[in-house]
N, C-alpha and C positions, 0 to 999 in steps of 0.2 A: 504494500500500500504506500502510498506516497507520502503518509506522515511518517512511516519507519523509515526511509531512505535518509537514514542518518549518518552520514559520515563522520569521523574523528576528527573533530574540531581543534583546530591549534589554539594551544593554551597561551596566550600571547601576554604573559606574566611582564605587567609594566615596570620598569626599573623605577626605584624608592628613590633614588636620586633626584631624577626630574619633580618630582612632588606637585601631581595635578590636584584637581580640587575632586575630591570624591563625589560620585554619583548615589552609589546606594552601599550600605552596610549589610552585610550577611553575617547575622551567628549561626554557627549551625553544633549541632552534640549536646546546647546546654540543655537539661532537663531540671537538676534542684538547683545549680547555684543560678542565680538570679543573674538575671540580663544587664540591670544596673550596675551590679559591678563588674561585670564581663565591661561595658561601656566606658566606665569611668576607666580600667584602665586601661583599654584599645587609644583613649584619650583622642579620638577626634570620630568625627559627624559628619553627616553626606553635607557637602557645602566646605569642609574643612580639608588641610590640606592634608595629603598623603603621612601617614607619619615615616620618618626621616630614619629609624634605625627597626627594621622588622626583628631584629633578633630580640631589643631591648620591650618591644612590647610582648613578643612570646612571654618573657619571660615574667615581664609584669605580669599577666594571666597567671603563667602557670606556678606565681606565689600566692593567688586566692585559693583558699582552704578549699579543699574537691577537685578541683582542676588536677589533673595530672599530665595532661601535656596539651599544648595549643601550636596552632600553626597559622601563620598570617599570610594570607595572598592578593593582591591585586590583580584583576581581568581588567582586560580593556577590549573592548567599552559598552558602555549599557548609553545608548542615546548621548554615545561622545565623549562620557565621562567615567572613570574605572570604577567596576566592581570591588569594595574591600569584603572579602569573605573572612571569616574567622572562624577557624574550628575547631572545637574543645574536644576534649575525653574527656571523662567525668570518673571519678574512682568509682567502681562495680559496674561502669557500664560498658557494653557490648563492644568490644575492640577488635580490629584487625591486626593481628600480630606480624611482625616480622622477623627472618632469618634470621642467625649473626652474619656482624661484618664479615666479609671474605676480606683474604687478606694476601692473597699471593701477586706476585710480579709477575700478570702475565698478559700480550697483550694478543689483538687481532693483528694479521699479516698488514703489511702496507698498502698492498690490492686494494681488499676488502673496504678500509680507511678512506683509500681515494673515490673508492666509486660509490662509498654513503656520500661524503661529500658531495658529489654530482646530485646522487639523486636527493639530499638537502635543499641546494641551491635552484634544483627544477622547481624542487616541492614549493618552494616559497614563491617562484615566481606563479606557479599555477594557484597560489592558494591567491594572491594581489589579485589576478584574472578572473576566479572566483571559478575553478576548474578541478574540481576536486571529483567528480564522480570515476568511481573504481569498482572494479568485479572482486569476490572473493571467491568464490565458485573454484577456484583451483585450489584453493587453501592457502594461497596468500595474496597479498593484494594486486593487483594490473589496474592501471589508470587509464584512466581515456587519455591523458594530455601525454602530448607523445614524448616529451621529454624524460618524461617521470615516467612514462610506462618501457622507455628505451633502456634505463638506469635501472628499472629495476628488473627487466630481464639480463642484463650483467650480473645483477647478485644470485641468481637461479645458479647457476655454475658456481659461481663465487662456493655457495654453498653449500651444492654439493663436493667441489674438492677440498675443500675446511671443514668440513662438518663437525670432526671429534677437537678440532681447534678452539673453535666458536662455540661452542657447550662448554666447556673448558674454560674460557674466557668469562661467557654467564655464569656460570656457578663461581668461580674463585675468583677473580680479576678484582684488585682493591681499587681502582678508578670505577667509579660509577659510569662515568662517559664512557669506557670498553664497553661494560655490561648493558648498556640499553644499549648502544652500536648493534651487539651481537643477537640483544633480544629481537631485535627490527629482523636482522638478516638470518637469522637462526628458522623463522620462517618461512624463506624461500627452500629449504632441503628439502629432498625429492620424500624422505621418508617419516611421510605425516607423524605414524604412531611416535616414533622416535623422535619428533619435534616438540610432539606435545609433552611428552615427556619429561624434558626438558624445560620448557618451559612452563609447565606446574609450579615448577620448584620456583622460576623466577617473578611469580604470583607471589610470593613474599620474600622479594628482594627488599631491605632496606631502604633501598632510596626510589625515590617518585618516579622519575623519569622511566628507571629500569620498570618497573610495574605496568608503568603506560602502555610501553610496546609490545611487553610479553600478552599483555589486557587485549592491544591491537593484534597480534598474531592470532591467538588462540580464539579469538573472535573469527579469524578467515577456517581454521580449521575447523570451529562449528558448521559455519555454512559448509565446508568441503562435506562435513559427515552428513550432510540434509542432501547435498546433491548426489554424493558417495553412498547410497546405503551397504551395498556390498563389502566396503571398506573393513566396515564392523568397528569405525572408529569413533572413542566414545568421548565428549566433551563433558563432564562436571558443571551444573553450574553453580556448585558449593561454595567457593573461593568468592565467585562474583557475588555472593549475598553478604559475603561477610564483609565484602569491600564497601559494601554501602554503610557500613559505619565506623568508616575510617574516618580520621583526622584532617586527611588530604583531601583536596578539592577534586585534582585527576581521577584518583580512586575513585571516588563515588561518580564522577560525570561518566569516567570509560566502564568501569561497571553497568550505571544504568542502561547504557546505549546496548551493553553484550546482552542484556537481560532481556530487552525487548525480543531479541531474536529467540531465546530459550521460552519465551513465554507467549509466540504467535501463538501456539495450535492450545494453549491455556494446559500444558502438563501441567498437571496435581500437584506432584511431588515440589516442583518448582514453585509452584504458584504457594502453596503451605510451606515452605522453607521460609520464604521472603516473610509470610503473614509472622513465623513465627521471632525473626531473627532480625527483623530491618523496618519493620511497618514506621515505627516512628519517626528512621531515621528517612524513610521514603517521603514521608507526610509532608516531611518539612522541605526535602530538597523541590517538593513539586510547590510549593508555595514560595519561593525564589521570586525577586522580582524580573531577573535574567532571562527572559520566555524563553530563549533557546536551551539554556543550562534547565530550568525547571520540566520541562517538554517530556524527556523522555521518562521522569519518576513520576510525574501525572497521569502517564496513560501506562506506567508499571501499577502504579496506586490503584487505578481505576480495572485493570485487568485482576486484582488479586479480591477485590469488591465483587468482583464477576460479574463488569458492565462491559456492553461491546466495545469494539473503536469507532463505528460508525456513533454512538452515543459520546464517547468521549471527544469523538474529535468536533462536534457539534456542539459540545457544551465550550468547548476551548475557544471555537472559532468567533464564540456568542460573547466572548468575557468574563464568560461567570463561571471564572474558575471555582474561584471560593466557596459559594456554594454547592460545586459539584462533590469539590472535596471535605465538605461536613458532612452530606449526604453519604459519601463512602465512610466517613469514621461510623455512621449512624450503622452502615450494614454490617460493616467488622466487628463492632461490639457486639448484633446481635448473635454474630456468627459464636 
């Protein structure tokens, strides 16, 4: 359907430096400790300027009593102006854990390095032309725009002659910048089961970026297994429930998007995992004032309520989000 035609949106995280004037404030995770003091010490308001040190406000948070860890990020832009999200954990609540650091010296071939760079520098120019539509049907991505679909038939080879390299690099590599490199490319290898494999494990990589892509690969290997049935290749979507109540923004945005796909034909199992493990954390991301960021955990919210999308995407197109989503809290509780 045309409202799932959701592509992996770049997370266009605006440098703290420039300090524009904030558009809108997002909390997201708090449940008991109060929003006012979340507020007071983010220390600035949509109209005020960016704050100047993001480490020094994490930390402010995460010295109010309950907090156990926060993370600050700006998106740009919501009507011109950045998004500040701010996401809490709350001690006892529902967390996405990660790995330990890796820790070894190892890195990707030089190859490999130069031709993500290539297919970087396409991706960016197609994402300014607004040229992002891509198949996953093979199990990993192909773009329409020919630069980036040219780039990224080079890494196909790439990765199948590195393949025991590039998992190697994923799992151990103590640069983070290796590790998501190889999570991106570790996708193109010819041998899905063995891909996934691998990249399970970099589902709880430590750092964001590495998440994103392993989030983005294992997303094309779904769709391969819906186009593959013979394959008999089985995608989870355990990990992605648990991502929606992460601390990180990417985590829950690339989750919700993987989710939609697990949750077209409305599986049970899927659909009661999410109610039992994320509903709250859902509720909230769908009520974002972001509409593209909120979009796809309103019509997850709305799919696990067990309303159509032909309803959902009507009640969206209408404005009246708000009410659609007190309505679904009304059906949850009864359920």
């Amino acid at each position: 359907m045309r409202i799932l035609c959701l592509l992996a949106l770049a997370l266009l995280a605006m440098p703290l430096l420039a300090q524009p004037r904030i558009g809108v404030v997002e909390i997201f995770g708090a449940g008991k400790v109060s929003r006012e003091k979340i507020q007071k010490a983010i220390g600035a308001r949509p109209g005020d300027l960016l704050p100047k040190s993001k480490g020094d406000v994490e930390e402010a948070l995460e010295a109010i009593d309950g907090i156990v860890q926060a993370r600050l990020e700006a998106f740009c832009c919501d009507q011109g102006k950045p998004v500040l999200y701010v996401g809490i954990l709350e001690r006892g609540a529902n967390a996405f854990t990660y790995r330990p650091y890796p820790q070894e010296e190892v890195e990707l071939p030089k190859e490999i390095l130069a031709a993500y760079a290539d297919f970087s520098s396409a991706l960016s120019r197609a994402s300014a032309e607004g040229d992002l539509k891509e198949d996953l049907t093979a199990g990993h991505s192909l773009m329409q725009n020919l630069p980036c679909r040219v780039a990224q038939e080079r890494l196909i080879g790439l990765a199948e002659l590195h393949f025991h390299t590039i998992a190697s690099v994923l799992a151990n590599a103590f640069e983070p910048e290796q590790r998501s490199i190889a999570a991106y490319v570790l996708g193109y290898g010819p041998d899905k089961a063995a891909v996934l494999k691998e990249l399970l494990q970099a589902l709880q990589d430590p750092d964001a970026s590495v998440r994103a892509n392993a989030t983005r690969a294992t997303k094309a290997l779904a769709v391969y297994a819906i186009a593959h049935p013979a394959e008999n290749l089985r995608v989870q979507p355990t990990w992605f429930v648990e991502m929606l109540n992460s601390v990180e923004l990417s985590d829950r945005l690339e989750a919700s998007r993987v989710l939609l796909l697990f949750t077209e034909k409305r599986d049970s199992n899927t659909i009661g995992n999410i109610r039992d493990r994320a509903m709250p954390a859902l509720l909230e991301m769908a009520r974002w004032q972001h509409l593209p960021h909120a979009l796809p955990a309103y019509l997850l919210a709305g799919r696990v309520a067990g309303w159509s999308d032909v309803s959902l995407e009507s009640l969206w197109a209408s404005g009246d989000r708000e009410k659609a989503l007190k309505d679904m809290e009304k059906t949850l509780k009864k359920r």
